[in-house]
N, C-alpha and C positions, 0 to 999 in steps of 0.2 A: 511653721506648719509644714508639714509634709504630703507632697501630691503624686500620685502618680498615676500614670498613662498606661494606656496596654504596650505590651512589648512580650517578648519571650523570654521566662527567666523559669529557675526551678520553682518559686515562689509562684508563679501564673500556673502552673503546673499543678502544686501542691493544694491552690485555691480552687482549681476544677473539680479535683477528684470528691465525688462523692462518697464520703466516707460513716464508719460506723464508730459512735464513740460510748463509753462508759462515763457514764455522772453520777459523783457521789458526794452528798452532801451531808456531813458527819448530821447537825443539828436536827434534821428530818427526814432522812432517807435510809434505810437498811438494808436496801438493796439498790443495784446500779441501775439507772432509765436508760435504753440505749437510745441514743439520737443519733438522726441524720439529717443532712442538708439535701434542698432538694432542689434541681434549678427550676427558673419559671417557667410559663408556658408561651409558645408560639408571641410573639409580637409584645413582648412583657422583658421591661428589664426589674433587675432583684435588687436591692439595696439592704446588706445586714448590715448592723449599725451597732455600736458600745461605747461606756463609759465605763469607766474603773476609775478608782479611788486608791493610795499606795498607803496601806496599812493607816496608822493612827495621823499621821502629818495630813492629811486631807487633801494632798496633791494630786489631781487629777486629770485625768488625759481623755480622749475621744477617739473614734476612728470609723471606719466603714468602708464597705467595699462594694461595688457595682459591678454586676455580670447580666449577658444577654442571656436568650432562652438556649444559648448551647454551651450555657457555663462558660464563655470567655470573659476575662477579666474586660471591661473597659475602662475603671476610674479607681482608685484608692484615696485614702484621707485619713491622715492621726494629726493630732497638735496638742499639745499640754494646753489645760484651761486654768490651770491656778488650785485654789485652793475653794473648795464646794463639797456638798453632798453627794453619795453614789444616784438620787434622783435628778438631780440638776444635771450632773452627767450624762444620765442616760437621756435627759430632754435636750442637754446641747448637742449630743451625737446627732439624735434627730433632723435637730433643727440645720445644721450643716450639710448632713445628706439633701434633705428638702431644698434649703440655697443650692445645692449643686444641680436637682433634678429641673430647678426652675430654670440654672443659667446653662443646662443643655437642653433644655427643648423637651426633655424628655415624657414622656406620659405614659397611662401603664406602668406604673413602676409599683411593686410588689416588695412591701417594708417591713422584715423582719429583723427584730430585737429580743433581747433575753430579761426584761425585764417588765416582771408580772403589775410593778404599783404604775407601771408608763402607760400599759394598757387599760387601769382602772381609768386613771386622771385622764385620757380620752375617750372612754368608751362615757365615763358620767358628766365629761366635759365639765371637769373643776379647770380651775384656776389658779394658776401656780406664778409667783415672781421671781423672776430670777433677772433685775435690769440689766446687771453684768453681764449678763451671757443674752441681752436680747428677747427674753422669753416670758412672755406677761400673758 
């Protein structure tokens, strides 16, 4: 697993800048959505969070990153999970960020993720197993 602490590097640099990006997604989109990051507000830290999946092998990794309301980095986090699904991913992401926001204290924290089926399965509050990764 990999952790990291604020510090000053080009990477804490590159994570502040609020930036503008093009997305394109061959299967549904014909033209590019532009997205941005936005930091949070006043007394609020941000937690963006992911899961990926490495082509057909089903190898899978996590990560996320924690910034306060003036975009400073404070915490980072990736760790290969094994072999899963791109939803189990995106719920292990989660679920590690949340351990980290509980073992700093932290509250106010403002959880953004890119994955639309992580927001069904808690907005309808299903139920998902995943005992390997803790998430029942």
């Amino acid at each position: 697993m990999f952790l990291a602490t604020a510090g000053k590097s080009f990477i804490r640099q590159r994570l502040i800048q609020s930036c503008q990006l093009s997305v394109f997604n061959r299967s549904s989109h014909k033209k590019s959505i532009p997205v941005s990051w936005e930091k949070p507000e006043l007394g609020w830290t941000k937690l963006n969070f992911d899961g990926s999946l490495r082509g057909r092998t089903g190898k899978a990794s996590i990560g996320g990153v924690f910034r306060d309301h003036r975009a400073e980095f404070l915490l980072g986090y990736s760790e290969p999970i094994g072999r899963t699904t791109s939803t189990i991913a995106e719920l292990a992401a989660l679920r590690r960020g949340l351990d980290l926001v509980l073992q700093n204290g932290w509250s106010n924290v403002w959880l953004e993720g890119d994955a639309k089926t992580l927001v069904e399965i808690i907005s309808q509050k299903r139920r998902v197993s995943a005992p390997k990764f803790n998430i029942i």
